[in-house]
NUTI-480596 format. One record per residue (C-alpha): x, y, z. Coordinates in steps of 0.02 Angstrom, whole numbers, plus 50000, padded with zeros to 5 digits. Layout:
<drenros>
XYZ/...
</drenros>
This chain:
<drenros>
507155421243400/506355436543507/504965425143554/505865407743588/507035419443720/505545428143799/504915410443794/506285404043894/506325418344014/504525416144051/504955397244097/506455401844205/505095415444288/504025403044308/505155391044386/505775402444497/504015408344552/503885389344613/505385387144686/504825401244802/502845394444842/503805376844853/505375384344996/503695394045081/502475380545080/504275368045162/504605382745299/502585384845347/502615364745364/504295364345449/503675379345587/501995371345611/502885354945669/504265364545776/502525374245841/501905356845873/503375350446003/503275355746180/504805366746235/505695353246315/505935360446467/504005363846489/503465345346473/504825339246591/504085352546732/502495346246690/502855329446703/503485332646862/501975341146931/501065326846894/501865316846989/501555325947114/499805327947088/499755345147029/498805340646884/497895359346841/499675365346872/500335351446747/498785354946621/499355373546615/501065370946532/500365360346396/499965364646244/497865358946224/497925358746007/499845350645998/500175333645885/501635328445996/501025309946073/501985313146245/501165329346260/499395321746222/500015306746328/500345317746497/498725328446454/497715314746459/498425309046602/498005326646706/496245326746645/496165306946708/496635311146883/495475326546888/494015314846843/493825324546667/493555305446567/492905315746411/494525326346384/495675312546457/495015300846312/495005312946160/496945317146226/497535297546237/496475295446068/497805305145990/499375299846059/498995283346022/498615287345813/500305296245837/501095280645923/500055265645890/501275252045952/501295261746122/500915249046258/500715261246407/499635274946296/498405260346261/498325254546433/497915271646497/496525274446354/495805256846417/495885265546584/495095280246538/493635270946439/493505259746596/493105276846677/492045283946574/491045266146587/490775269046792/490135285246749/489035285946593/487225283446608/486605264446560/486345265546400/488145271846339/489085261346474/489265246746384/490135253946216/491375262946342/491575244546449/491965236946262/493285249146206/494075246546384/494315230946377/494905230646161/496215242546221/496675233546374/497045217046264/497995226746125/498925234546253/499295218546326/499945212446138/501105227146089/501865222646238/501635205646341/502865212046454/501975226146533/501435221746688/500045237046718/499315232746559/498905216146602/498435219546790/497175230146702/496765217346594/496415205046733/495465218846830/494435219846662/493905202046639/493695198046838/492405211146857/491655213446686/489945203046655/490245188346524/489205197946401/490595210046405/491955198546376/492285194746545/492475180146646/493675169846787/494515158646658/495135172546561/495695180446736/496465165046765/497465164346620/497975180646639/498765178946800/499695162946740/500475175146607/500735186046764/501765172246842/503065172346732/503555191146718/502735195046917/502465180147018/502225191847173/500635199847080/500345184346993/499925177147185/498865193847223/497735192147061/497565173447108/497105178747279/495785190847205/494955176547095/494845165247224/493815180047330/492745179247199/492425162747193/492185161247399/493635152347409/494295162047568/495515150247636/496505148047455/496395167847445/497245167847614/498555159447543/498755166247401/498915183547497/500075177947613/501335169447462/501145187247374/501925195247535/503385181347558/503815184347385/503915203747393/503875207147585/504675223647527/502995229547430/501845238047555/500445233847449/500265216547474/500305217847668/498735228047645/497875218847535/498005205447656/497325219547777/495885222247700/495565204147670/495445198247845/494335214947886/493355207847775/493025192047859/492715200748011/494565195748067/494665213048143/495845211548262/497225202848144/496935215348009/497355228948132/498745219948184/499265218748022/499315238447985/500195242848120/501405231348090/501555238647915/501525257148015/502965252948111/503835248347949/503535261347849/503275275347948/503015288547823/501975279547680/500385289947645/499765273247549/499645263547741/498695278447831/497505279247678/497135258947678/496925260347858/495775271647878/494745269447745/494385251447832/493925259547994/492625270847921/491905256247806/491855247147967/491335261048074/492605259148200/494105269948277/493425284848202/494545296148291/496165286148246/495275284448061/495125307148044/497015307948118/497555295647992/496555303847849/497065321347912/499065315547910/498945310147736/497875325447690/499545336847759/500665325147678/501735325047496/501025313447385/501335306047204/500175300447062/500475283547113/499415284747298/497525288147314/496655308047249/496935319947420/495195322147354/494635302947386/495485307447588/494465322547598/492835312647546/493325297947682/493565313047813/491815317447782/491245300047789/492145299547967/491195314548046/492805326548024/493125339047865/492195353747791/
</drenros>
């Protein structure tokens, strides 16, 4: 009887000595997950410096080695818009295996391969180009809807060499998707296939619908801008910006267009350095042109350090 108790006591020792590893092993897991999610308050001031292009400021609140996809999301983000492609991709790599069905974290590591495509030496440009444009299209299928994704998407196959999986018709049917969720961007992408085709007078038209439709969106008016500089239609394209200057007196976006046809142009030089040196001065979101890019075009203009 002695042994069948000690027996039974060893068991209950036993099962208690598991119960403990099992409750330890539970609390480790459960602290390395809590040690895993941003303090909220951090990410939402990061965010925010983001969008306001402080990106190293951004970068510095985040946790580098954290699980949590929005973290890895906004990280890769910051290390996009300071032209670090290597770290931007291994961040959106993991936000998207924590949130596969993500539409915008696939469009921005399509983005980001795009990036490191334009920058990698000939040999490894390719394999980047492909993964750009396999994220592009599955961003474009968890979510038909989202518009970025498949303006990126139509970017992709415009541009990209057939080899690549690019081409006009696909571009084409892209922007006839476009036309049903954006018809004033579904007139700009058809305006930027035509382009390519030499087809200046349909572009022309197409740029002018995109603007009737959405005469509120700055960005079509300058697009139109650009188009006529193009043709050497000088003197309507500058009409055409300050017409847009007198509308929207305080939009970084319209100095930056602006001057960055004078210098391409080599023209107004002076007006093209004030321009450049207003937007240089002025607040700015995520959403306009690198201060960076300005400071380059300043160069370009004679002006700048």
């Amino acid at each position: 009887m002695r042994r069948n108790s000690f027996e039974g006591r060893s068991i209950s020792l036993v099962g208690i000595e598991v119960f403990k590893v099992v409750a330890l092993f539970s609390l480790s897991c459960a602290l390395a997950v809590s040690a895993a999610q941003p303090p909220p308050g951090n990410l939402s001031k990061a965010e925010d410096l983001y969008k306001h292009t402080s990106y190293e400021a951004s970068l510095a609140l985040l946790d580098k080695s954290s699980n949590d996809a929005a973290t890895n999301f906004l990280l890769g983000r910051d290390y996009f818009m300071l032209g670090e492609y290597k770290n931007a991709a291994d961040a959106l790599q993991k936000a998207t295996s924590e949130r596969p069905a993500n539409s915008d974290y696939m469009d921005w590591l399509g983005r980001t391969y795009g990036k490191r495509a334009e920058t990698a030496n000939p040999l490894l440009a390719p394999s980047f180009a492909l993964k750009a444009r396999q994220a592009f299209e599955q961003a474009v299928q968890l979510n038909p809807k989202n518009s970025e994704a498949m303006s990126d998407l139509f970017d992709f196959y415009l541009n990209a060499p057939g080899f690549l999986g690019g081409g006009y018709e696909k571009a084409s049917q892209i922007a006839d998707q476009m036309a049903v969720i954006d018809p004033p961007e579904a007139y700009h992408e058809k305006a930027q296939l035509a382009q390519k085709r030499k087809e200046f007078t349909a572009a022309e038209q197409q740029f002018r619908q995109a603007i009737a439709a959405a005469p509120q969106q700055v960005g079509h008016m300058i697009s139109l801008a650009k188009f006529l500089a193009d043709q050497g239609r000088t003197r309507e394209s500058d009409e055409i910006f300050l017409a847009v200057e007198r509308q929207h007196p305080n939009d970084p976006e319209v100095w930056f267009a602006h001057a960055d046809v004078l210098i391409k142009q080599k023209r107004n030089l002076g007006e093209a350095k004030s321009l450049l040196e207003k937007y240089i001065q002025s607040p700015v979101t995520a959403d306009d042109p690198p201060k960076q890019e300005a400071q380059e075009l300043l160069k370009q203009a004679g002006g700048g350090a």
